[in-house]
C-alpha positions in Angstrom: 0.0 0.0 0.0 1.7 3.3 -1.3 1.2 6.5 1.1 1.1 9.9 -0.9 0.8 13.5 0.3 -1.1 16.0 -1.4 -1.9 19.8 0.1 -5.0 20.4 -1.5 -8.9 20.5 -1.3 -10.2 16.8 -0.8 -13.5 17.1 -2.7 -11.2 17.5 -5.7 -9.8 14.0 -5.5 -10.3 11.7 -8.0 -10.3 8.5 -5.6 -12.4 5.5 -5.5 -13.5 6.4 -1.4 -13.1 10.1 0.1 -12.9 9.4 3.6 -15.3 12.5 5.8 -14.6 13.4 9.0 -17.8 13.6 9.9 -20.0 14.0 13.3 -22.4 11.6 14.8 -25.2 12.9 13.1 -24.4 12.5 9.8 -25.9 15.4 8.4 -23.2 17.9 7.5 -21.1 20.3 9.2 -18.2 22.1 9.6 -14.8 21.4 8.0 -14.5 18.7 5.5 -17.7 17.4 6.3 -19.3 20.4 5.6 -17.5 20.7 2.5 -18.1 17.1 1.3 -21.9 17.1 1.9 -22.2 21.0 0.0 -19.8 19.3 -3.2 -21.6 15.9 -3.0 -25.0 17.3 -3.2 -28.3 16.6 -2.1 -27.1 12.0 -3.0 -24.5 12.5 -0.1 -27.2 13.9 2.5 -30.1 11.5 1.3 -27.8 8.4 1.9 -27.0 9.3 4.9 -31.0 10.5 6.3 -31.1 7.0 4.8 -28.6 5.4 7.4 -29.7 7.6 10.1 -33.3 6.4 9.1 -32.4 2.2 9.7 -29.3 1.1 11.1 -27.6 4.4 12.7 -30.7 6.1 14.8 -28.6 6.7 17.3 -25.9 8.3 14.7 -22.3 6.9 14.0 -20.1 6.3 16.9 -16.4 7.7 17.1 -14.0 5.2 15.6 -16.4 3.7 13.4 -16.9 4.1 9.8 -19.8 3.4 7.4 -19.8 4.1 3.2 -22.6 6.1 1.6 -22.6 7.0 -2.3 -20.5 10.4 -3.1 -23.1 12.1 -5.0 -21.2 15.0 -7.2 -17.9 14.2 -5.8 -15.3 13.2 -8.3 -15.1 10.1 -6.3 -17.3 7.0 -6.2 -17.9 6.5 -2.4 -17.8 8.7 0.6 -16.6 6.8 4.2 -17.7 8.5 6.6 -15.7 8.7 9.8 -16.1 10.4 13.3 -12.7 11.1 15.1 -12.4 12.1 18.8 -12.3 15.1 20.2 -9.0 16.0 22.0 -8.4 15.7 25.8 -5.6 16.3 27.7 -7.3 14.1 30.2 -8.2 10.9 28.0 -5.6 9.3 25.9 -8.3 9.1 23.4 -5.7 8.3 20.5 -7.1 4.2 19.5 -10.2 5.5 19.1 -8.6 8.1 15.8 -6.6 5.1 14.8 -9.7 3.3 14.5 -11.1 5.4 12.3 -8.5 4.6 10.1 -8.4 1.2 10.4 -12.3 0.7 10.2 -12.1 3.5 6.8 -9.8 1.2 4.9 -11.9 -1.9 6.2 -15.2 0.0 4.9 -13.3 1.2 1.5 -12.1 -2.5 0.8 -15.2 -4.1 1.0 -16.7 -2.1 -1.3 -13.2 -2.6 -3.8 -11.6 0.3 -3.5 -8.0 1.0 -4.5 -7.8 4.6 -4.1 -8.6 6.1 -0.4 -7.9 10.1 0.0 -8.2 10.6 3.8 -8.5 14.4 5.7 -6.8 15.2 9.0 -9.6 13.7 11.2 -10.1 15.7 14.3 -7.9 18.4 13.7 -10.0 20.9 13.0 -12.3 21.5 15.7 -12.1 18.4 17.6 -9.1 19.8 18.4 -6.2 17.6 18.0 -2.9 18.4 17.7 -1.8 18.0 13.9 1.4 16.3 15.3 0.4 13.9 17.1 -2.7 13.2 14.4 -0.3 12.6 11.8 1.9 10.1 13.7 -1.6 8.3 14.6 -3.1 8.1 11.3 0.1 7.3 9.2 0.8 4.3 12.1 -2.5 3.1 11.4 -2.5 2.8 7.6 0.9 1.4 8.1 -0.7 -1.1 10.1 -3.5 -1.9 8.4 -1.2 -2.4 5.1 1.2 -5.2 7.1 -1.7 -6.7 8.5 -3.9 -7.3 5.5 -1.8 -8.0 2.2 -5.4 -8.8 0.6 -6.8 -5.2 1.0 -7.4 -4.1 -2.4 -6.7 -0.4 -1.4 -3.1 0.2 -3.7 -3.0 4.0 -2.6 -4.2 6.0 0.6 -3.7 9.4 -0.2 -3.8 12.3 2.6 -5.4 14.6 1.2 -3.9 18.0 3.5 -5.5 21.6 4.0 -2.6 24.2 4.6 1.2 24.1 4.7 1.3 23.1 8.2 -0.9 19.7 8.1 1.2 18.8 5.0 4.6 19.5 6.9 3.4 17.2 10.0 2.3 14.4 7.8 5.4 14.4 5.7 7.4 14.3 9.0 5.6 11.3 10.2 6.0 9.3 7.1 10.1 9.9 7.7 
């Protein structure tokens, strides 16, 4: 599994799964979920009424991730995703891992071999971009040793602004 960097706007990607960092709700936000749901149009939201609707009432717990269609997106699927919000109380980092882990389990059911993932929970959930990088590039790492029969060939972090960019490229080495 090849790791690329790319500073740039993630509803641009041409991927086979965009990866949201979403909240529980599902319905849109801030950030890059706000962003996916206003590029993937009125699809993205209807899937994901849809999920809220049958088998997420409650919504979509942290660490978990479920696929829904990417509407207008260049890309085929969205994952949806909801990181952590930081606490310098909670060491709250396997629960951001997961999200990786269970994004790339999500994306290779449904075939992928192209995954463009955000920063999840560094915007306002807070977390430090840092330690977020080292977390998420450990995870994919992990998942890529662990699971030679992924089809996902290419998860690209997809980075808004100099400083996420600089922080992922340092945890890659």
């Amino acid at each position: 599994m090849e790791i690329t960097l790319v500073e740039g706007d993630i509803t641009e990607q041409r991927v086979d799964a965009v990866v949201n960092a979403a909240n529980s709700a599902l319905l849109g936000g801030g950030g890059v979920d706000g962003a996916i749901h206003r590029r993937g149009g009125p699809r993205v939201l209807a899937a994901c009424r849809e999920l809220r609707a049958t088998v997420l009432p409650d919504g979509l717990p942290a660490g978990q991730a479920v696929a829904t269609t990417a509407g207008d997106l260049p890309a085929t699927w969205v994952v949806h995703t909801v990181g952590p919000v930081h606490s310098t109380r909670e060491d709250r980092s396997a629960v951001l891992a997961a999200c990786h882990r269970n994004s790339l389990r999500v994306a290779a059911d449904l075939g992928a071999r192209t995954v463009a993932f955000p920063a999840i929970s560094t915007g306002v959930y807070g977390w430090p971009v840092d330690s977020a990088a080292q977390i998420a590039v450990r995870a994919v790492r992990a998942v890529a040793a662990q699971d030679a029969s992924t089809t996902v060939g290419e998860v690209r972090f997809v980075l808004f602004g100099r400083e996420a960019y600089q922080a992922f490229a340092r945890a890659l080495g």
